[in-house]
N, C-alpha and C positions, 0 to 999 in steps of 0.2 A: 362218260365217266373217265376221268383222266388220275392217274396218282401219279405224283412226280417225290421221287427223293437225292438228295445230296449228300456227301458225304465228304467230308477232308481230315486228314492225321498226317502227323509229320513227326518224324524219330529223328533222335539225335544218332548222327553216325562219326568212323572215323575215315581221314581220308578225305581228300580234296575235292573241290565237286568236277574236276576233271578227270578225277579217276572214279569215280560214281557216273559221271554222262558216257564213258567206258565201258560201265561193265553193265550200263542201261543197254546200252547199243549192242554187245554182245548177245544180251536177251532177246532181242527181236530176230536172233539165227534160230531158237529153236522153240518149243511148248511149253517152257518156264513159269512163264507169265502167264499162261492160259490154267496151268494147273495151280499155280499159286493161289488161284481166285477160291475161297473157301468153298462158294459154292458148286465149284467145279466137281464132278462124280468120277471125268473119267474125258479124254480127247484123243485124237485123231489127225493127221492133214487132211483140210479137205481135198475132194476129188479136184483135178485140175478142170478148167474149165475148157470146153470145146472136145473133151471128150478125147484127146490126144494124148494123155500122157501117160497110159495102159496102166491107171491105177495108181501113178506117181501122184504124191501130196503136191500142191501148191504153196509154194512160198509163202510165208506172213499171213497164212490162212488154213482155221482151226473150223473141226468140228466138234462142241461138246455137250455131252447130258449133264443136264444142270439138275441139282437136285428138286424134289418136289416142293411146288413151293404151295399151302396146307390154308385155302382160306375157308370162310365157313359155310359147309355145305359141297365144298370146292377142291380139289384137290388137281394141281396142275403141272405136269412132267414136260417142263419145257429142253426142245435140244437147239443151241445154238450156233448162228455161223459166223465164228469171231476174227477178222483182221487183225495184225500188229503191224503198226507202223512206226517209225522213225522220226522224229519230230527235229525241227532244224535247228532246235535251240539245245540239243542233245538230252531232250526227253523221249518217254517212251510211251505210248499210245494203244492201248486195246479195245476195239471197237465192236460190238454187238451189229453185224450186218443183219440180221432175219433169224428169227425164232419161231421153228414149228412145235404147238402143244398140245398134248393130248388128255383130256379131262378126262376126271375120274369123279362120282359122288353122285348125292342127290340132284345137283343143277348141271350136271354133264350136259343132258341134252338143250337148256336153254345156254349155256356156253357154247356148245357147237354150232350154236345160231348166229352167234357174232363174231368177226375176226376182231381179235386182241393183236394190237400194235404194242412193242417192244422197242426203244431206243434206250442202251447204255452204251457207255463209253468211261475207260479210269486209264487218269493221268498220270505216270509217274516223272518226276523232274529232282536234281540233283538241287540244293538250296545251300544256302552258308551253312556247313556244320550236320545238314540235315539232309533225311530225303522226306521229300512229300508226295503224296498221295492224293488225287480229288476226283470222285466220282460223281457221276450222272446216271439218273435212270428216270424211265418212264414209261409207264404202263398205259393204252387208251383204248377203250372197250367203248364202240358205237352202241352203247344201250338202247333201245326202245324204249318209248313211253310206260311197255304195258311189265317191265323188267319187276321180277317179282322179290327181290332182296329186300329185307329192308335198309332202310338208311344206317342205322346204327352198327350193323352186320359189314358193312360196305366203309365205314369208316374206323373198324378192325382191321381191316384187309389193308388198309392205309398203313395204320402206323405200323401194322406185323413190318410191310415192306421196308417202311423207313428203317425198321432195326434193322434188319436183313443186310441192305445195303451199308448202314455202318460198319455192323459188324464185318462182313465181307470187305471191308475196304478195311480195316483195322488188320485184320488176321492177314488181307495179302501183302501189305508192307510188310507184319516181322515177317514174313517167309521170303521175302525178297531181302531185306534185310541180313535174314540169316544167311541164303544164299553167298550176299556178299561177305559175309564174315566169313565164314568155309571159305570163299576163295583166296580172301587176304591171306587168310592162314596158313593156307597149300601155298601162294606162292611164297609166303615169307620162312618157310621151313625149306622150299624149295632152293631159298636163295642162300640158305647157312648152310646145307647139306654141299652146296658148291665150294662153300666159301671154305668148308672144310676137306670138302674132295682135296682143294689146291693146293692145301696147306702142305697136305699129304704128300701130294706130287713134287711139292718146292724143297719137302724133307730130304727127299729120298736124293 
């Protein structure tokens, strides 16, 4: 059983898209983008790898509890291990590496019998006038023949996901979004508060 969803939103912004591919790249120095994600509960750096870095986070690499996601009979508390990357066209990239889950419900233990595969990934890129937004996700559960759901039950848990993922792509644009707007804001009061420091100084 495979579920796949898509998802794309694009907001009108202000500001060039070189000062948007900017303040994309800015985003990839800290966990912005990782908590932006609605579904995000709550993140971390991950541990560095090799066991070297006494607890220091690794660069461009998150750990987060995602929230539950409630299908029927099923109840499933996934934590995931997300990358940010830097895209060369000055977009920004967050990638779902590995997702451990921990089931809860009636079909807990026939879930614990199959490993569920997790690939997301959402694009953020700077556009005329706009930012956009494009998500990928997909779920793949090696079911058995003798899988006792029924079908109908099983094509609930589909579309729940599709909303899931729009939604979540919709909600983490405005907050990237808004992000940028806060900052235009701080710098641009930033820049009159100077412009009247000087005046000051020219007075005097």
């Amino acid at each position: 059983m495979v579920w796949r969803a898509e998802a794309a939103a694009s907001t009108p912004i202000r500001g060039g898209a070189a000062d948007v591919s900017s303040f994309l790249d800015s985003l990839a120095d800290s966990d912005f983008i990782v908590r932006a994600d609605d579904s995000v509960v709550s993140c971390e750096p991950a541990a560095r790898q090799g066991g070297g870095g006494g607890g220091e986070g690794e660069a461009g690499r998150y750990v987060a509890a995602i929230a539950p996601l409630r299908l029927p009979g099923l109840t499933v508390r996934p934590t995931a291990f997300i990358r940010v990357d830097r895209l060369s066209d000055g977009g920004l990239r967050y990638t779902t590496e590995r997702v451990d889950n921990a089931f809860e419900g009636s079909f807990r233990g026939l879930a614990e019998r199959v490993t569920p595969t997790i690939t997301a990934a959402t694009t953020l890129r700077a556009e005329e006038r706009c930012l956009a937004a494009e998500a990928e996700f997909e779920l793949t559960m090696p079911l058995p023949s003798w899988w006792p759901i029924p079908a109908p039950a099983m094509d609930a848990g589909g579309a729940l996901i599709s909303r899931l993922v729009e939604k979540d792509t919709r909600v983490s644009l405005e907050r990237v979004i808004g992000e940028y707007e806060a900052r235009r804001g701080a710098a641009a009061a930033g820049g009159a508060e100077q412009q009247q420091g000087g005046g000051v100084r020219a007075d005097e």
